[in-house]
C-alpha positions as CSV (number, residue, x, y, z in Angstrom):
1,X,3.6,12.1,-6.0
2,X,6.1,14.8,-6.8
3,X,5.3,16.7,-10.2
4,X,8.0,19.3,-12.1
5,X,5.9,20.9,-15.1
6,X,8.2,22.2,-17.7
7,X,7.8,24.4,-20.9
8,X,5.1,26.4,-22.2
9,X,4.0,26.2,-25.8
10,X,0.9,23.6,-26.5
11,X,2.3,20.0,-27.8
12,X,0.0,20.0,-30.6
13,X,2.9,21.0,-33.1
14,X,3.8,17.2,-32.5
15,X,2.1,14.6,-34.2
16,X,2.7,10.6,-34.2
17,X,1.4,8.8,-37.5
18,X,1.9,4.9,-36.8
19,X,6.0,5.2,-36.2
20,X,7.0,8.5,-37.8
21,X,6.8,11.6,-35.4
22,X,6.2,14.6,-37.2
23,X,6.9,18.2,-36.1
24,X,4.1,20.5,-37.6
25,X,5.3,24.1,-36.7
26,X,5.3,25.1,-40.5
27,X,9.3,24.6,-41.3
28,X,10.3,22.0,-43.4
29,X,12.7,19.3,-41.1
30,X,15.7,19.3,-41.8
31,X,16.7,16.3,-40.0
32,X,15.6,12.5,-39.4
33,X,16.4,11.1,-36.0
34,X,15.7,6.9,-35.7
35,X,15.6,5.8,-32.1
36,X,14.6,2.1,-32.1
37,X,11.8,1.4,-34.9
38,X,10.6,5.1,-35.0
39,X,11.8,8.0,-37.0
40,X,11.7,11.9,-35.7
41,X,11.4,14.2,-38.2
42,X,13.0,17.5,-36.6
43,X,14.9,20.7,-37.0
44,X,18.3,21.3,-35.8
45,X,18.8,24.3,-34.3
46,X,15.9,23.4,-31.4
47,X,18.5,20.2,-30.8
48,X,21.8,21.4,-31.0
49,X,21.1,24.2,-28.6
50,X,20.6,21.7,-25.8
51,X,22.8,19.2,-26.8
52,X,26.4,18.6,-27.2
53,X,26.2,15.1,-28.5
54,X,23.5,15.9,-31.2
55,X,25.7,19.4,-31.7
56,X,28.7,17.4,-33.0
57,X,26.5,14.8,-34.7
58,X,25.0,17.5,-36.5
59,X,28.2,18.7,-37.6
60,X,29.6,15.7,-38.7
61,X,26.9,14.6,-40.4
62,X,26.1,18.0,-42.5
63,X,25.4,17.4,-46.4
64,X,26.8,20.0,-48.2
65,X,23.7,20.7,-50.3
66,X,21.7,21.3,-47.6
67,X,19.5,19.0,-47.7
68,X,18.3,16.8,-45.0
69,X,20.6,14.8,-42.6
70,X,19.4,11.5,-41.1
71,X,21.2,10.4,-37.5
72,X,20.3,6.4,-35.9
73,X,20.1,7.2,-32.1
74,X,19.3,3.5,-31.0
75,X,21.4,3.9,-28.0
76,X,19.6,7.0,-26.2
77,X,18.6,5.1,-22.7
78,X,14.7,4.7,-22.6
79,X,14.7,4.4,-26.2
80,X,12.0,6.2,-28.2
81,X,9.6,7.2,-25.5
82,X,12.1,9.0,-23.4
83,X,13.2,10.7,-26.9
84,X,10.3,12.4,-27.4
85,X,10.7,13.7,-24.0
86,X,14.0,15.3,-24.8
87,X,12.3,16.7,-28.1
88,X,9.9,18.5,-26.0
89,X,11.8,19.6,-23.9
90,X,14.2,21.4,-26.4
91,X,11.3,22.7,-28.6
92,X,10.4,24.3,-24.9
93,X,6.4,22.2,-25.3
94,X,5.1,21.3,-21.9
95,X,6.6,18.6,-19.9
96,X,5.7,16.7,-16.8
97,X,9.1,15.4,-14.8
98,X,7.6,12.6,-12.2
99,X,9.5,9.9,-10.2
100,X,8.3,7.5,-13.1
101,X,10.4,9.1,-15.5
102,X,13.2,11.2,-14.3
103,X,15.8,8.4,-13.9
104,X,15.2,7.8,-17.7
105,X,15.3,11.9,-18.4
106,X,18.4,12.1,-16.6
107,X,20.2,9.1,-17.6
108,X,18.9,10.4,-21.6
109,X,20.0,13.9,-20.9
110,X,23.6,12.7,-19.5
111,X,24.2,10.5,-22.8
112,X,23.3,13.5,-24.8
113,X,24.9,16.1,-22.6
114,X,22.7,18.2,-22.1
115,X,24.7,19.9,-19.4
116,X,24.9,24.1,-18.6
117,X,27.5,24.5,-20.7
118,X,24.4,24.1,-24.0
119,X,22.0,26.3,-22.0
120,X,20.9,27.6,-18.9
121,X,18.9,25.6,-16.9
122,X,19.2,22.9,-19.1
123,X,17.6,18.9,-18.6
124,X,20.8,17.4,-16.5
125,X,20.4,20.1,-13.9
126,X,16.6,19.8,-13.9
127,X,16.4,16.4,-13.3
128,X,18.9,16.5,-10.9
129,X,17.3,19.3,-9.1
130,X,14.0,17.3,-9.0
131,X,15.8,14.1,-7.9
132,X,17.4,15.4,-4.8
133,X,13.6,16.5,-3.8
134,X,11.7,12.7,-4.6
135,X,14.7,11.7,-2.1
136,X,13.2,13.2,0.5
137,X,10.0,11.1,-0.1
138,X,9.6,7.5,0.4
139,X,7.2,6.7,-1.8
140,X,8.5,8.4,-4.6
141,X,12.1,6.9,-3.9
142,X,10.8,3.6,-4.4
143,X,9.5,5.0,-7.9
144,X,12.6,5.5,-8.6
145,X,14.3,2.6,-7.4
146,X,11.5,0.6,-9.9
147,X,12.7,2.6,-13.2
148,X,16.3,2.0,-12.4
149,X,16.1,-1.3,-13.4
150,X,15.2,-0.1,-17.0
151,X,18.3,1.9,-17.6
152,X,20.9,0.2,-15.1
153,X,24.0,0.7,-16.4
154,X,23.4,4.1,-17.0
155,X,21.6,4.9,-13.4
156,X,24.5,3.2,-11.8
157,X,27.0,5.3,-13.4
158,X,25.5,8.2,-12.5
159,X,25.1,6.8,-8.5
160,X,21.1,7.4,-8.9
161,X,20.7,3.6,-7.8
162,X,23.2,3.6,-4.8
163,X,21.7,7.5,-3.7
164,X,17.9,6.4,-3.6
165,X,19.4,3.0,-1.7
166,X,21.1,5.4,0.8
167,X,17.8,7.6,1.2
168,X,15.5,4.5,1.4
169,X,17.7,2.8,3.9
170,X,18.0,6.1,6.6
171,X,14.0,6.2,6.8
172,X,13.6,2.5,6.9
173,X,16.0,2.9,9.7
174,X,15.0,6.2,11.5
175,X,11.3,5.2,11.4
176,X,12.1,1.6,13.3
177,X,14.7,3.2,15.9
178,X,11.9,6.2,16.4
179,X,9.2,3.4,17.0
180,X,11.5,1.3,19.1
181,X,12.5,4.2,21.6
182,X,9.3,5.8,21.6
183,X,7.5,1.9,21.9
184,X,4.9,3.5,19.6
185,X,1.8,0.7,18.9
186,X,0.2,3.5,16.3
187,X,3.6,2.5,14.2
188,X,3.7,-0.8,12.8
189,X,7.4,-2.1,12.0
190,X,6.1,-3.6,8.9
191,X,5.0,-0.1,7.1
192,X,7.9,-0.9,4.7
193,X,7.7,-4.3,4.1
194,X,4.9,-4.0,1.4
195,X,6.8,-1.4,-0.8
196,X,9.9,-3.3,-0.6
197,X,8.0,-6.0,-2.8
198,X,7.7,-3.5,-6.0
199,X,11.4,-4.3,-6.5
200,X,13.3,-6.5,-8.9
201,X,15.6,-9.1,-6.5
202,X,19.0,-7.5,-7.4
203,X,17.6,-3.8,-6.1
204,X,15.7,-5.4,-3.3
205,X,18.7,-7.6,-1.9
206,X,20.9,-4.4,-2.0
207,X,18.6,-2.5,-0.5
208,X,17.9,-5.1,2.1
209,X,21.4,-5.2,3.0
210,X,22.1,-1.4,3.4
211,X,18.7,-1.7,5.4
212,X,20.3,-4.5,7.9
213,X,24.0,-2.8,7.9
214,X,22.9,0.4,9.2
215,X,21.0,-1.4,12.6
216,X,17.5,-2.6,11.5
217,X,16.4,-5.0,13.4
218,X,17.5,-8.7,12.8
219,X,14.0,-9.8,13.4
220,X,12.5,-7.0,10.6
221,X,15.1,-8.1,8.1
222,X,14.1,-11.8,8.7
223,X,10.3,-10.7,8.3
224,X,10.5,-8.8,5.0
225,X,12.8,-11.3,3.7
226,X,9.9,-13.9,4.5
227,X,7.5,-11.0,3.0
228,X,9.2,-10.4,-0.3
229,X,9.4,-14.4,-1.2
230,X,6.0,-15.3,0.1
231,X,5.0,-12.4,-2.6
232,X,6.5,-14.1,-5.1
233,X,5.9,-17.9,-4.2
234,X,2.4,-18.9,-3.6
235,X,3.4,-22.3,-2.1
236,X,4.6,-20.4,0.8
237,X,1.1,-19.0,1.9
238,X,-0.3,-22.3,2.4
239,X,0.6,-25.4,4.0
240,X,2.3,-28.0,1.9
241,X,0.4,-31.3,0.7
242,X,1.6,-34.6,-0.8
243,X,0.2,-33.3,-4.1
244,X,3.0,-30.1,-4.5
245,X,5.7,-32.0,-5.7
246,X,3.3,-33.7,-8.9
247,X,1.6,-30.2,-9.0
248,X,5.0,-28.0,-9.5
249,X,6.1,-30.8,-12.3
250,X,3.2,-30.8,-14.0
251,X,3.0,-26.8,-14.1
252,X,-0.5,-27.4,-12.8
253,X,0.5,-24.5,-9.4
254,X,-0.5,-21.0,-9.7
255,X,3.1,-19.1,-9.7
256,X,4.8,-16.0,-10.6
257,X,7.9,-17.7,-12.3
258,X,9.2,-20.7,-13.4
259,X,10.1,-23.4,-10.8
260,X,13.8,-22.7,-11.9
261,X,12.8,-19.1,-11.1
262,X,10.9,-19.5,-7.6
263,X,14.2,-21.9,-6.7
264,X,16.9,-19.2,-7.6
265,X,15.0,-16.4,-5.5
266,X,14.6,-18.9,-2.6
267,X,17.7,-19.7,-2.2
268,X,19.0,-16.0,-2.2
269,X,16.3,-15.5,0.2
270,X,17.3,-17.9,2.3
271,X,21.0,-17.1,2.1
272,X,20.1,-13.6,3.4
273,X,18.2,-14.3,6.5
274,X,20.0,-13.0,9.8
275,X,22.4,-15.9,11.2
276,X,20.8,-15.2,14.2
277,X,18.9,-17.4,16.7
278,X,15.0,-17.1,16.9
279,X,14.7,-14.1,14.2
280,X,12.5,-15.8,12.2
281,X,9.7,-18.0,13.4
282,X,9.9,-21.6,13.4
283,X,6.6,-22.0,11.5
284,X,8.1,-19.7,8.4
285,X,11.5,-22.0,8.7
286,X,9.7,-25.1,8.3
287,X,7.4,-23.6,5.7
288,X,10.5,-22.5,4.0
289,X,11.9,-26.0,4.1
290,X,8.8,-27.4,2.6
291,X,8.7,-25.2,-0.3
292,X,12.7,-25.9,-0.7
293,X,12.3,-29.5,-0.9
294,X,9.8,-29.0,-3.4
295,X,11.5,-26.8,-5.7
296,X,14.6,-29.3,-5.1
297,X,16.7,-26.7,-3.5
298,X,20.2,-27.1,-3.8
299,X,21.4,-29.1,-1.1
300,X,23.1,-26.6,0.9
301,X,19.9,-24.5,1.0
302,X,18.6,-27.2,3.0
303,X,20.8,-28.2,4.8
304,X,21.0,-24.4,6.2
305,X,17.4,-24.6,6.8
306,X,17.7,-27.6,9.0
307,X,20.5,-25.8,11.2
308,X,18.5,-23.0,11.7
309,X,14.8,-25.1,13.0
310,X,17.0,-27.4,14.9
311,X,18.6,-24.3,16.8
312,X,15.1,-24.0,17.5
313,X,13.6,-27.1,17.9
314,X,11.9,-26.4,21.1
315,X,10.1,-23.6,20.0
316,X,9.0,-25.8,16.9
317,X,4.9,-26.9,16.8
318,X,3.8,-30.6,16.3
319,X,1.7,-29.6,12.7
320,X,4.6,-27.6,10.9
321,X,7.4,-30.7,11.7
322,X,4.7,-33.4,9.8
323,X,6.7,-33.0,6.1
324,X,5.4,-34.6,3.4
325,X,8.4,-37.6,2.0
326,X,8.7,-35.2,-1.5
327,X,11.6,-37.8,-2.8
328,X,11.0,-39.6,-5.8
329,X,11.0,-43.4,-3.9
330,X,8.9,-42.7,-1.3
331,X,9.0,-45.0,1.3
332,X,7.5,-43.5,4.4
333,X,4.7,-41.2,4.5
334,X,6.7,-38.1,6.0
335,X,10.5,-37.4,5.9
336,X,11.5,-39.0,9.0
337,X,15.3,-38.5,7.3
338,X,14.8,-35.0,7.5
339,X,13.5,-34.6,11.2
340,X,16.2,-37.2,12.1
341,X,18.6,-34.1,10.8
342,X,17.2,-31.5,12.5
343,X,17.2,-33.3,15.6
344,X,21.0,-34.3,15.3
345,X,21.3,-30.3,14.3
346,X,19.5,-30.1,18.2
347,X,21.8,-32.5,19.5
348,X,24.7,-30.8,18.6
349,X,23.7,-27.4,19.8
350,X,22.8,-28.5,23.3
351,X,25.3,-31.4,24.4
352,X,24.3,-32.7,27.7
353,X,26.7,-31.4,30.5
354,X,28.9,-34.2,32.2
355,X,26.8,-33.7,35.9
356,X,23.5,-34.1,34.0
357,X,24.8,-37.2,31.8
358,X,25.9,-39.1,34.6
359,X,23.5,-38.6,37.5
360,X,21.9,-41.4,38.4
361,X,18.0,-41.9,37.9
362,X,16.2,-42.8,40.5
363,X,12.6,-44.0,41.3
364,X,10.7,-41.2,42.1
365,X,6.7,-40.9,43.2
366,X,4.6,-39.2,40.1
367,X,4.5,-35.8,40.0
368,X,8.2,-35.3,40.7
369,X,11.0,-34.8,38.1
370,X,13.1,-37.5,37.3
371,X,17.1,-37.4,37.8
372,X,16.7,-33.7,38.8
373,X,16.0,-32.2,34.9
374,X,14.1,-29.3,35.1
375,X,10.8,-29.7,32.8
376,X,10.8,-26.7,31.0
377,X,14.6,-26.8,29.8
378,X,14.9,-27.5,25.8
379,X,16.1,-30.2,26.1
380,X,12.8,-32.0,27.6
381,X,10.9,-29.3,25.7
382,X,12.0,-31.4,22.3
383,X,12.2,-34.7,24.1
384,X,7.9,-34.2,24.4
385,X,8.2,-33.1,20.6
386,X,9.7,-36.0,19.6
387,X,7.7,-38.3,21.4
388,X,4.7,-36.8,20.0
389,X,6.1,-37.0,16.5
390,X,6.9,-40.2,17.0
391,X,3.3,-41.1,18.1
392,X,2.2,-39.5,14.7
393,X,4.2,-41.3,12.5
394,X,3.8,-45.0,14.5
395,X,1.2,-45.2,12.2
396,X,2.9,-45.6,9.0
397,X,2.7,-49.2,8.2
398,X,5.9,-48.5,5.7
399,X,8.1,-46.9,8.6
400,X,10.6,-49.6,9.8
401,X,11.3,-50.8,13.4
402,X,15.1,-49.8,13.1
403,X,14.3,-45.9,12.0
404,X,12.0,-45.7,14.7
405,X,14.4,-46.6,17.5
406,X,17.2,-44.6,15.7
407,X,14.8,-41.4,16.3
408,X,13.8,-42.4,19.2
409,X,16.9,-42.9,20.6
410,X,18.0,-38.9,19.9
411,X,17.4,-37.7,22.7
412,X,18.7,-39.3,26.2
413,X,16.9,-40.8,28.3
414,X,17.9,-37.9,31.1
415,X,15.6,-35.7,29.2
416,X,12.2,-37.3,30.0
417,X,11.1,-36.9,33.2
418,X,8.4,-39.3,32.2
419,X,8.6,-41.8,29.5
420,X,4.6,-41.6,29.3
421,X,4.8,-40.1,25.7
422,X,7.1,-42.7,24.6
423,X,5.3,-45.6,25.5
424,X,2.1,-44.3,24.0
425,X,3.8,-43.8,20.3
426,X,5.7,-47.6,21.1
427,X,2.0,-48.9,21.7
428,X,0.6,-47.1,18.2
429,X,3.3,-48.3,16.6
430,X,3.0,-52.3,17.7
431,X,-0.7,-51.7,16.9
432,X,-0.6,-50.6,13.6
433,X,2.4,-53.2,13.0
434,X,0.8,-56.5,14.6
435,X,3.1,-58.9,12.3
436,X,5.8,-58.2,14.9
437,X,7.2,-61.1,16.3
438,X,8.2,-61.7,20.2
439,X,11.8,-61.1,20.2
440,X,10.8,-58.0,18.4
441,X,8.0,-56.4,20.6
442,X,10.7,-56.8,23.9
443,X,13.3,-55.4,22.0
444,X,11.0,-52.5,20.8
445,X,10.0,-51.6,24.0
446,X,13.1,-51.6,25.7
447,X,13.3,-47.8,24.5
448,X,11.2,-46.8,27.1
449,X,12.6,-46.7,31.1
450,X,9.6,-48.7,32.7
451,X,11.0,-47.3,36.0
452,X,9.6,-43.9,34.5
453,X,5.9,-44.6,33.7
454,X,2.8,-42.5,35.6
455,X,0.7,-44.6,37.9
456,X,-1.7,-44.3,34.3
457,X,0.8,-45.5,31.8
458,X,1.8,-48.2,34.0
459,X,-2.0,-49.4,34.7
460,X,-2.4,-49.1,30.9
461,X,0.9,-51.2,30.2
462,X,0.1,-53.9,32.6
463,X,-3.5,-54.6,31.0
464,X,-1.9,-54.2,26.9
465,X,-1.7,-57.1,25.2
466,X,0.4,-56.3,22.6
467,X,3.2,-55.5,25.1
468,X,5.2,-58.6,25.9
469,X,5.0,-60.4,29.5
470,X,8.3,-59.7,30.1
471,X,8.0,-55.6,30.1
472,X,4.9,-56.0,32.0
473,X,6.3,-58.1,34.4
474,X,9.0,-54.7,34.9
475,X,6.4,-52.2,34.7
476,X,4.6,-54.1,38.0
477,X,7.8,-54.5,39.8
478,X,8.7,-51.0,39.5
479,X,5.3,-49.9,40.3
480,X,5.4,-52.5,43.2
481,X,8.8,-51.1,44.5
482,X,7.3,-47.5,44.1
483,X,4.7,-48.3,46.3
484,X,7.2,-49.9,48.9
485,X,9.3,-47.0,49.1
486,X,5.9,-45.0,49.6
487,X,5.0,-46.7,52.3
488,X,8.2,-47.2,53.9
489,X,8.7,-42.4,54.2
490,X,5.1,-43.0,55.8
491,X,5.7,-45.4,58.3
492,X,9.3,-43.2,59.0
493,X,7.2,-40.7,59.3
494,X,4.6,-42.1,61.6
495,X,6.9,-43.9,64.0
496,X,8.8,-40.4,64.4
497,X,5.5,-38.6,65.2
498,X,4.7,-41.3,67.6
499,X,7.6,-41.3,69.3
500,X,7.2,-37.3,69.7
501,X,3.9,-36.3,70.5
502,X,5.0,-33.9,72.7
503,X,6.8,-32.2,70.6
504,X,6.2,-30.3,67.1
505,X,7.6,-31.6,64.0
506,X,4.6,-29.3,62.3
507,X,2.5,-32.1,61.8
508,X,-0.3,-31.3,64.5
509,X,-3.3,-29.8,64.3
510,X,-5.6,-27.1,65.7
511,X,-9.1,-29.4,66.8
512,X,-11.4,-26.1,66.2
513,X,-11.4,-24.6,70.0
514,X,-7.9,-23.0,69.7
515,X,-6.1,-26.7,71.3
516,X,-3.8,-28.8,69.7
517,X,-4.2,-32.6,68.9
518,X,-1.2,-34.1,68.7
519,X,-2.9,-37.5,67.5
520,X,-4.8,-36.4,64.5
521,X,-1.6,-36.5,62.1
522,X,-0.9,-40.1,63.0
523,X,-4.3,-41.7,62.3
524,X,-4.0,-39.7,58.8
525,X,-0.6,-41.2,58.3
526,X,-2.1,-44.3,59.5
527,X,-5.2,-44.1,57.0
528,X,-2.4,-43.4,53.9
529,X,-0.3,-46.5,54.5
530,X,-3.3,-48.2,55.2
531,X,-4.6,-47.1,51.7
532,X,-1.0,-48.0,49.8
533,X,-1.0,-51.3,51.1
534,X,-4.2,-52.1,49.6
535,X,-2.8,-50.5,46.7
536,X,0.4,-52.8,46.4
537,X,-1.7,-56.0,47.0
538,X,-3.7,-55.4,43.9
539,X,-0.8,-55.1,42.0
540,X,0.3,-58.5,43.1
541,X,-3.3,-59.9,42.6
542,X,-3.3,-58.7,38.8
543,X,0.2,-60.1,38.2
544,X,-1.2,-63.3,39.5
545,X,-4.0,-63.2,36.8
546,X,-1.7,-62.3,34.0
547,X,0.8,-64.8,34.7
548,X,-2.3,-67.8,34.7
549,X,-3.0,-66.5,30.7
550,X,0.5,-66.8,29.8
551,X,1.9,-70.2,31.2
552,X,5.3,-70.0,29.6
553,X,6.5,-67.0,31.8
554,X,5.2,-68.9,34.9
555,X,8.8,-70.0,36.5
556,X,9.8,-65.6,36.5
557,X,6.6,-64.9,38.4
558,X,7.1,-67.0,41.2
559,X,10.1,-66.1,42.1
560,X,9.6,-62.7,41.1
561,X,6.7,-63.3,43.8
562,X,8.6,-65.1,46.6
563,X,11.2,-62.4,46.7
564,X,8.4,-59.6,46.9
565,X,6.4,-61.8,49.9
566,X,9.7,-62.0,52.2
């Protein structure tokens, strides 16, 4: 830390006796100074030397006898402490100038001009002198930015603020662009983040600002922003429960403020954040959120948090989307209201393009993507997410059948190239909601495309009990007609090969001496549809057994059957 010491003679010709401040060089005092609740007892001639202010103060306040004057100096910036700098400094006692004090010393010695035109070398010219050197250091420039805050009005008239924002900002900035070109991993980007915290919010959000104007990073201003308030709230370094919201009411949670505090510096926070895509991790945003809804955040603090995940949603986790219902009437177990938002937030941010909307699905084998969506495209990414969120919160007996198929129904059915996922969070949900009646369960499960199920889910569907006869019945018939139109590109396939043995259609193989056996790929083809035929009469065989438990479906069956047998 810098260090400017000043002065020569020993300080012991001060003393302090409770709150008088005595000077003990051997002369009567001739003055009383009161600064705040303590009283200097001085002599003139060492103040008005240095000082203009105290020079005319003096004058005006002489007593024509000669006896002592008394001055009230309640406005000196720093108050008494920084005083009793000054008075060492003009008695010419030793002084130590640091980054701790200076901004009060100057600030002090500007009030009471102490300028050159009372001295040489005199206190404004000092501090300033030792000012423009703690600029050049970090450290000591966030010193300096601290003690601002305790003399404000003066530090901003004299620019000290906005100078040790400008030298803090180039730094932050040249060490990140030097890091950046020179892809230094001894560097971290976060050196900064940490000192940044010592800093009242007004200082830090203008420094923050500077920082982000001058080209830091979006993504570093995002993760000292997230720095900075998880200093300051504790609720945002651990996952939120479904005790927070009794917990912040009651007091009861460890904090540094008020929950009117920790609510105004969130929302600034959050109001500061980069309007930029992917700067901040999803996990932080939906933490954020938690602790917002908590704190009851003003409405369009949330609502800014849900635009920003649900530009996101497909980089979101499973865990961080499971918020805890914080309203007063809870009625569900998590805010499905809240995901329901975000996902219309989604929606709106990646509107399905008229090709993709209108192509046709088709029945394809399993394995292969359905209605030519590519897998790994956001929009299926979230359509998985949501399907697995559903499955979570099926088992909420409180959640009702109608706000189910409203989420459900978010995301097109073009997005799933299997509805697998959907019918496993339908099944949790008629489980843990047996009271359903019939009309119910079919209409429930017509959110799933049965033409869409794995050969697993459709095995599984066919043998549930809680799904109605009906669905099964589709699930079978589209499995059946899969199976068909299996068999059917084999046979093609095998009557072409047939009819071309001489030829090569680069289905023949080498029999291990270097010759070609033209026959070999037929009696493989042969062995498949062999095998898929076996395949399609089982179906029809377990359909028969269903359709014996369940008499009233019997009339369907049959001629569901006769239709199949022609």
């Amino acid at each position: 830390m810098a260090l400017l010491k000043l002065g020569s003679k020993s300080d012991d010709i001060f003393r302090r006796e409770g709150q008088t401040w005595l000077c003990t060089t051997g002369l009567a005092s001739d003055v009383t100074i009161e600064v705040g609740e303590t009283s200097f007892f001085l002599h003139k001639f060492p103040l008005l030397s240095r000082s203009g202010l105290l020079k005319k103060l003096f004058a005006d306040s002489s007593n024509e006898d000669g006896s002592s004057s008394s001055l009230q100096l309640h406005d000196v910036p720093g108050g008494d402490k920084t005083f009793e700098m000054i008075t060492k400094f003009c008695y010419g006692v030793k002084l130590e100038i640091t980054p701790l004090n200076v901004v009060r010393l100057r600030c002090a010695a500007e009030h009471l001009q102490m300028n050159e035109k009372y001295g040489e070398g005199n206190l404004v010219e000092v501090a300033e002198t030792f000012l423009n050197e703690v600029f050049s250091n970090w450290t000591d420039s966030i010193k300096v930015l601290q003690t601002c805050e305790e003399v404000k009005p003066y530090a901003e008239d004299l620019r000290i603020v906005s100078r040790c924002i400008d030298s803090l900002t180039i730094k932050a900035c040249s060490e990140d662009i030097l890091c950046s070109e020179t892809k230094s991993q001894a560097s971290s980007d976060d050196w900064w983040y940490e000192d940044l915290c010592l800093l009242s919010l007004p200082l830090y959000k203008r420094l923050i600002v500077s920082i982000e104007s001058k080209g830091m990073k979006p993504e570093n201003v995002a993760a000292s922003l997230i720095y900075y308030l998880r200093r300051f709230i504790p609720m945002m370094n651990r996952q939120s429960s479904f005790n927070d919201k009794t917990s912040v009411s009651q007091g009861t949670t460890p904090s540094r403020g008020s929950e009117a505090t920790q609510r105004a510096l969130l929302e600034e926070i959050v109001g500061l954040i980069p309007n930029k895509k992917c700067v901040t991790p999803s996990k932080y945003l939906l933490r954020l959120l938690k602790t917002a809804m908590i704190l009851h955040a003003s409405s369009s603090c949330i609502e800014n948090l849900e635009k920003r995940i649900g530009s996101q949603l497909d980089q979101v986790e499973l865990v961080d989307l499971l918020i805890p219902n914080m309203g007063y009437s809870v009625e569900t177990l998590y805010d499905i209201d809240c995901f329901q938002r975000i996902i219309d937030h989604f929606m709106s941010m990646y509107q399905p393009s008229t090709t993709a909307a209108t192509s046709p699905l088709c029945i394809a084998e399993e394995g292969s993507l359905i209605g030519g969506v590519d897998a790994l495209t956001p929009m299926t990414i979230v359509a998985n997410l949501l399907d697995a969120y559903l499955a979570e919160v099926a088992l909420d007996v409180n959640l009702k059948l109608p706000k189910f198929q409203a989420l459900a129904a978010s995301i097109p059915d073009y997005a799933r190239p299997l509805d697998d996922g959907l019918y496993h969070a339908i099944d949790i949900y008629l489980k843990a909601h047996p009271w359903l009646i019939d009309s119910e369960r079919e209409q429930f499960c017509r959110l799933m495309n049965c033409q869409k199920l794995s050969l697993e889910a459709s095995t599984h569907a066919a043998q549930n009990e809680r799904v109605p006869l009906r669905v099964i019945v589709q699930v079978l018939f589209f499995e059946q007609l899969r199976l068909r139109t299996s068999i059917s590109s084999w046979l093609f396939v095998s009557d072409n090969l047939e009819n071309t043995q001489g030829g090569n259609l680069g289905f023949t193989r080498s029999n291990g001496n270097g010759q070609v056996d033209p026959t070999q790929g037929g009696e493989n083809l042969r062995d498949r549809v062999s095998e898929l035929e076996k395949e399609c009469s089982n179906i029809k065989n377990e359909l028969k057994k269903l359709v014996k438990t369940k008499r009233g479906w019997s009339i369907f069956p049959r001629i569901f059957f006769r239709k199949n047998s022609s």
